[in-house]
N, C-alpha and C positions, 0 to 999 in steps of 0.2 A: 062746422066740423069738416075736417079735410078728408079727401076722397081714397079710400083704401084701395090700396094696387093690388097687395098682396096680402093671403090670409094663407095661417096653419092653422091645421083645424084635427086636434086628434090625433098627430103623426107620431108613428112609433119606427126604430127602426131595430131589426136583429141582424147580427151574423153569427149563422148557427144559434147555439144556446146565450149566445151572450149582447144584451139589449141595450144598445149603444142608447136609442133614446124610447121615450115612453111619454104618449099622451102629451104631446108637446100643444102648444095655444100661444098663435100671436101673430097680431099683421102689421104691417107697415101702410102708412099713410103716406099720400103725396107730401115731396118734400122734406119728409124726416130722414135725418141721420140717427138711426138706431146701431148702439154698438152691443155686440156679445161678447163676456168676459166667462173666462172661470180657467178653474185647470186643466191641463192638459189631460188630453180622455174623458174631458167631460158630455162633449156629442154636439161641438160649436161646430166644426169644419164637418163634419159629417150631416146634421142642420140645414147648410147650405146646398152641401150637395146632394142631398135630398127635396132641394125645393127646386133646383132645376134638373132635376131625372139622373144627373151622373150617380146617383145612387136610388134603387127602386125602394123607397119606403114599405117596411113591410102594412104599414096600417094608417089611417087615417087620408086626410086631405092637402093638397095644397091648390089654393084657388087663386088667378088670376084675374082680377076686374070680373069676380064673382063667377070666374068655369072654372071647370077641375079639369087640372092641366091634363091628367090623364083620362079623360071623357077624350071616347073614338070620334076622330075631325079633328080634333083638338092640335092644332100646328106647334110641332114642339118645335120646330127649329124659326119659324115666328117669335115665339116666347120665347126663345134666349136671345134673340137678337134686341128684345124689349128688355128681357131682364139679363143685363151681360155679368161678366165673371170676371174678377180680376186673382189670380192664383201666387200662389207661396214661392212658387215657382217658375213664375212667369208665365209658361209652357205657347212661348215662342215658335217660327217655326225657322231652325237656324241654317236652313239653305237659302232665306228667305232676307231681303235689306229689311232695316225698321219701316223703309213706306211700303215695302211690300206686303208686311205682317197685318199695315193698315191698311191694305187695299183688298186683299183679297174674300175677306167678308163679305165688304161690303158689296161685291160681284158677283158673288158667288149664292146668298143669301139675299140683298135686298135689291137685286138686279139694278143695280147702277151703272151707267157707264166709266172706261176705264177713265175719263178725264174727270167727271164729277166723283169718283172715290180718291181719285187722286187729290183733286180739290180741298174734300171734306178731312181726308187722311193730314195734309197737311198744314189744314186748320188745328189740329187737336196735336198735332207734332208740338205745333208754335207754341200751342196752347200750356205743355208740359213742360215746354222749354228743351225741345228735341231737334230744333229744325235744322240743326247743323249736322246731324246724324241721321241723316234721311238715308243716304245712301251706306251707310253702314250694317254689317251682318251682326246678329247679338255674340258673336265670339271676340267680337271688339268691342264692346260696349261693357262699360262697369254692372254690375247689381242693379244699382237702384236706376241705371240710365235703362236697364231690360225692363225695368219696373213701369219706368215713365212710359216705354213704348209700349209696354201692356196694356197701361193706363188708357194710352190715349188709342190704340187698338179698339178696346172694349166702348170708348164716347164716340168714334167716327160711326158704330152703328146706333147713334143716337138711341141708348135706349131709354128708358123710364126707371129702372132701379137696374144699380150698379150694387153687386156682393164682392165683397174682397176679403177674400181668407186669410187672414194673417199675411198682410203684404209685406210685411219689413222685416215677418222672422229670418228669412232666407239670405239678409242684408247685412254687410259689415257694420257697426253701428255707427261710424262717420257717415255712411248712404242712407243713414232710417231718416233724417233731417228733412232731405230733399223730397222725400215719396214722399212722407205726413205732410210740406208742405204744398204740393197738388196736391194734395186728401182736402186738406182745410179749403183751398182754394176754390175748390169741387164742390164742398157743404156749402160757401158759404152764396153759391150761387145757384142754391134751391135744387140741385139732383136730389133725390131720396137714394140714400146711401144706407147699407146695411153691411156692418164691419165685424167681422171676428179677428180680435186684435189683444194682447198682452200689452199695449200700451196706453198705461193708464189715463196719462197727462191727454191723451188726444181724446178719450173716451170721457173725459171730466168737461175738459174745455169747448168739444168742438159739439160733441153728439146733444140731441134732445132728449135719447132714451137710453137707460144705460137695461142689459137684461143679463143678469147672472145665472148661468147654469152650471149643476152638479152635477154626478149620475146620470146623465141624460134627462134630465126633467130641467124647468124652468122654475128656479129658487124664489128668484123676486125679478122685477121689472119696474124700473119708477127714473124720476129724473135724474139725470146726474148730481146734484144736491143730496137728494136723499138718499139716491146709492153712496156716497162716497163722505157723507156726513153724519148719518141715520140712520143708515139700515136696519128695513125689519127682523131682518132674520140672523141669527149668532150664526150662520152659517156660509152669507155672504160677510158678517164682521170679523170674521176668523180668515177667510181667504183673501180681504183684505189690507188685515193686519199683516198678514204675513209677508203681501205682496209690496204694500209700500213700506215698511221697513226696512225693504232693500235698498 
């Protein structure tokens, strides 16, 4: 049995009167690429950001190598550095060149020297297929080239589980080609990946765990086989029906 990173345990979230998610349950295991599916306002991107504090869960858990991230001691800026963020938006910082965006992290957070971030920074450039654009500001860079430098931003702090929100909505769809492929590239070299993403074909082919949510609760959970072949519930068969019919 592979060694759990990360657990939810009971998470609910509100704003105001209206309950994004309720009693949510589920962990990621080293290694897996687990994707979340469902429609839009279902409580996927809100989920994540809930599991690394940019949003305060009004209830439950989320545990790290078994602590509760919010137990006092508890190093939240540690844990994001282990567990990184890859956003819809890049959210770049654009006074800043692509090696700068990767360097400064890692200095600032995992106290590296400027020559060994620069180092590692340009390892995960190469690695995206960025390294011609090192010195480039993201106002010159395409979409999904912001993307790649997010990407590899979020691996130069080496962490243990990378979350990426919907990385391609933001993407003309000539650029969703290049991100999915660092995505696959990324699985298929044992990170534990946890994706909220509308696109099916990478959530069939590339992930271990496909997890469907509605209403903020978690519908079904099961392999990619049996979410996309099977499914238990008329309620993941109906979302999608709908969605690959397109």
């Amino acid at each position: 049995m592979s060694e759990t990173i990360v657990e939810v345990r009971h998470l609910s979230k509100s704003f105001g009167d209206h309950e994004v998610l309720r009693d949510v349950d589920f962990s990621v295991a080293k290694g897996e690429v687990v994707s979340i599916i469902g429609s839009s306002g279902s409580g996927k991107s809100t989920l994540l950001r809930c599991m690394n504090l940019l949003e305060k869960p009004s209830g439950g858990e989320v545990r790290f190598h078994g602590q509760n991230i919010r137990n006092a001691g508890f190093s939240l800026q540690m844990y994001r550095a282990r567990v990184g963020m890859v956003f819809q938006q890049f959210n770049l910082f654009n006074n800043m060149t692509a090696l700068e965006n990767c360097v400064v992290g890692q200095m600032k957070v995992l106290h590296r020297s400027r020559a060994e971030a620069e180092k590692n920074a340009m390892e995960y450039l190469t690695k995206v297929g960025m390294e011609c654009f090192v010195r480039a500001k993201p106002r010159q860079l395409s979409g999904g080239q912001k993307q790649r430098v997010a990407i590899a931003r979020a691996l130069a702090m080496n962490p243990e589980v990378l979350l990426f929100d919907e990385p391609t909505s933001a993407l003309d769809p000539e650029m969703v080609g290049e991100v999915l492929s660092v995505m696959k590239t990324l699985a298929s070299s044992g990170l534990t990946m946890l994706v909220v993403t509308h696109e099916m074909g990478f959530a069939q082919d590339v992930c271990n765990r496909v997890v469907f949510m509605d209403g903020g609760v978690i519908v079904e959970s099961d392999t990619p086989e049996v979410i996309f072949t099977h499914p238990a519930q008329p309620r993941t068969r109906e979302f999608l029906a709908r969605i690959l019919d397109k």
